[in-house]
N, C-alpha and C positions, 0 to 999 in steps of 0.2 A: 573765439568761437562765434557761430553766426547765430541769430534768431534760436529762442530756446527749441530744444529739441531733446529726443530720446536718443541713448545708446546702451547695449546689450555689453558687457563684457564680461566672458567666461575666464574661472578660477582669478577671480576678483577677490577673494578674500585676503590674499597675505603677496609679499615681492611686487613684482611686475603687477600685474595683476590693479591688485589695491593702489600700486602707485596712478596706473591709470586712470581709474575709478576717482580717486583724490582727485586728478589733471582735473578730470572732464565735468566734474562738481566744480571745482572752482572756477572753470572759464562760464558756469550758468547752466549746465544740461542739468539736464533730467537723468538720472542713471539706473539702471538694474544689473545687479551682480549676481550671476551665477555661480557656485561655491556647492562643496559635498557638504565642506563646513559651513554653512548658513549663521552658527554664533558665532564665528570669530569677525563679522563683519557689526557685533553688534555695536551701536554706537554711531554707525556710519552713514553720514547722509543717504546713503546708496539707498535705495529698496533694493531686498534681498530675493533671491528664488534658490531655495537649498536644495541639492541634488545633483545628477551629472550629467555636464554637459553635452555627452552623446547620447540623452534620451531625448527624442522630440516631443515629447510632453512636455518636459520641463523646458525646453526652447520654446516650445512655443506659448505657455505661462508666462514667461519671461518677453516676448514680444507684446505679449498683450498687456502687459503692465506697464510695459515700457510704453506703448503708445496711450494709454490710459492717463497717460502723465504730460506728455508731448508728443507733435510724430514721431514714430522711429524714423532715424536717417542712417544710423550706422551702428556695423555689431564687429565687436573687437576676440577673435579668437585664440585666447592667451590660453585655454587650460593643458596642463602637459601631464604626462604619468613619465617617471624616472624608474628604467629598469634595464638593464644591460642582460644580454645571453649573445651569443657564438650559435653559427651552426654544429661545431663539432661535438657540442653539448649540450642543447636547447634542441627537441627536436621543433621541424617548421612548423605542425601547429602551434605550438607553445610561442612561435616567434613570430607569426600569422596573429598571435592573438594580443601580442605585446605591441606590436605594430598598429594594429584595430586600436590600443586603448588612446593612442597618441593621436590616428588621424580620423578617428570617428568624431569627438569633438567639433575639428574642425568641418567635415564633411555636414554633419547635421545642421550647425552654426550659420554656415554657407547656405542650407538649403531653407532654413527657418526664414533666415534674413531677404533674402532674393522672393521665396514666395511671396513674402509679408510686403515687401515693397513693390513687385509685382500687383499685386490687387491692391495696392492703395495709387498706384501710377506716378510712381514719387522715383525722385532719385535719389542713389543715398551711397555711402561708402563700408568696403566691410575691408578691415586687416587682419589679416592672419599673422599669429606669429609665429617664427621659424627660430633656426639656431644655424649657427656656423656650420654645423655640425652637418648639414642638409651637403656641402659642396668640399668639407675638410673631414671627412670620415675621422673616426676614434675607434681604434680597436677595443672590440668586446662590446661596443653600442650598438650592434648592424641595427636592434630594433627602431631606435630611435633615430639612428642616420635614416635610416629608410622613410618613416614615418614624414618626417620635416623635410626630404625629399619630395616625397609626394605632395606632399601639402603645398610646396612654391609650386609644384608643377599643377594643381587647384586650381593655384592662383593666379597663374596665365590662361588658361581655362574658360576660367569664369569671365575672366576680366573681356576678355574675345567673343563670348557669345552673348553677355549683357550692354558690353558699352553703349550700344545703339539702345539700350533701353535707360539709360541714365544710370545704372549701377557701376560703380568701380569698384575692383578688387585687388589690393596691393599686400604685401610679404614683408615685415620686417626681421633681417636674422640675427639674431645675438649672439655678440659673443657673452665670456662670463663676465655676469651683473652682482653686484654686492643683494645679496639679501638675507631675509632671515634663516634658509638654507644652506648659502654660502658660508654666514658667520657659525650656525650650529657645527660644522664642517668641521670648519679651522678649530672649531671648540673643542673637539672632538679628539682632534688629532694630536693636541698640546702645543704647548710653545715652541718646542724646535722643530716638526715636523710641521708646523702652521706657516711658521719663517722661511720654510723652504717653499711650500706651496707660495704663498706672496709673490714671493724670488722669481718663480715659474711665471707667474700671473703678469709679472712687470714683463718678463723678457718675452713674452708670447703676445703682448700688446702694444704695439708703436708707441701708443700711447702712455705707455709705464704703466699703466693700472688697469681692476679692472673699472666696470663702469657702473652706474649708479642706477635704482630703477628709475628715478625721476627724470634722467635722460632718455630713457627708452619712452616713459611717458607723452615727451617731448612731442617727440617727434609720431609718435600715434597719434595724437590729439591734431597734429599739422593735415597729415594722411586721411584724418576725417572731414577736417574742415573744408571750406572753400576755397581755402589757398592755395590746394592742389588738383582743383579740380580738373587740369590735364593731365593729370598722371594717376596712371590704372597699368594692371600687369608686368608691373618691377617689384622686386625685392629689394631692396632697401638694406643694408649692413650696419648694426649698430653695435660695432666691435670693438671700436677704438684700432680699427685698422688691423684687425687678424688675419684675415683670410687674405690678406694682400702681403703678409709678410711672409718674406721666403727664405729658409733657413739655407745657406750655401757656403761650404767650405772657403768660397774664393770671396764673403763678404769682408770686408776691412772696416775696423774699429773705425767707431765715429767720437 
């Protein structure tokens, strides 16, 4: 990480989230986490701002602390809402507003971050985070396909109308991460029905598995730094290889 500095990262308390939060403390930053759950981050180097991330009050609380500590340089928009409906049974406001809960986060997150470094004349990085799911649709998620759709498409966006002002905006899309979600899941579902989910999870990742937050971490903490300071308006895949793999009757055992 370069020079200490500030970052925002929303639904910072638990998975992805906390794991990055973790990353960007231990490379030296300064952090604040945004969270509905504000205790569950007790304990954590992080400064806390509890509340949700699609309010601008509370982003913009959260910028202000965040630079009260360091500059802010960059804001990381991880927070998601998990909800599945169908048109032929969800009607569209209902799916207008499950849609809203996914990509208003990010919209506001975006707009906090950019004002804020706007009037400070700084340059700085924001990532949004996306899922597989944004270019490999899952029936019964339209809300959430749609949401993280939009949301890469944000992030070419922004990335196009700020660069010339030193901001970059880049996407990273996941595929499925082990978390504390993941595992309640599998918990969930018992031993035999867990073994089968696993089974699924290997053969739908190149990589046999799925992936870890501390690897999605990773590589957001690289997307903020200076290391990639020419790269702005890509989404970035950290799937272990899904969205590239292509199921076809004519593949042959390897």
């Amino acid at each position: 990480m370069d020079q200490r500095r500030s970052y925002v990262v929303t639904g910072g308390a638990r998975g992805v989230g906390r794991a990055i939060v973790e990353r960007l403390l231990d490379e030296g930053a300064h952090v604040v986490a945004i969270d509905l759950d504000g205790p569950a981050l007790a304990g954590s180097r992080a400064e806390v701002v509890a509340g949700s991330a699609a309010d601008e009050g509370v982003a913009r609380r959260a910028a202000e602390l965040a630079e009260a500590g360091a500059p802010l340089a960059g804001w990381v928009n991880n927070a998601a809402v998990f909800g599945d409906a169908s048109l032929h049974t969800a009607s569209p406001v209902d799916v207008l507003e499950m849609v809203d809960r996914n990509l208003a986060p990010a919209l506001v997150g975006c707009s906090v971050a950019i004002r804020h470094l706007l009037t400070a004349e700084r340059a700085g990085s924001i990532v949004n985070v996306s899922s597989h799911q944004a270019t490999r649709a899952v029936p019964g998620c339209t809300p959430y396909v749609t949401a993280k759709a939009a949301i890469e498409g944000l992030t070419r966006a922004l990335a196009v109308e700020y660069g010339a002002r030193g901001i970059r905006v880049n996407a990273v899309a996941l595929g499925s991460i082990r978390t504390e979600r993941y595992d309640a899941l599998l918990a969930e579902l018992g031993p035999e029905a867990a073994a089968r989910v696993e089974d699924e999870m290997r053969r739908l990742h190149p990589l046999g598995r799925v992936g870890e937050a501390h690897e999605v971490a990773a590589t957001v903490a690289h997307l903020l730094s200076s290391d990639s300071s020419f790269v702005t308006g890509t989404t970035i895949p950290i799937d272990g290889g899904r969205v590239v793999l292509a199921g076809d009757p004519e593949a042959h055992e390897v």
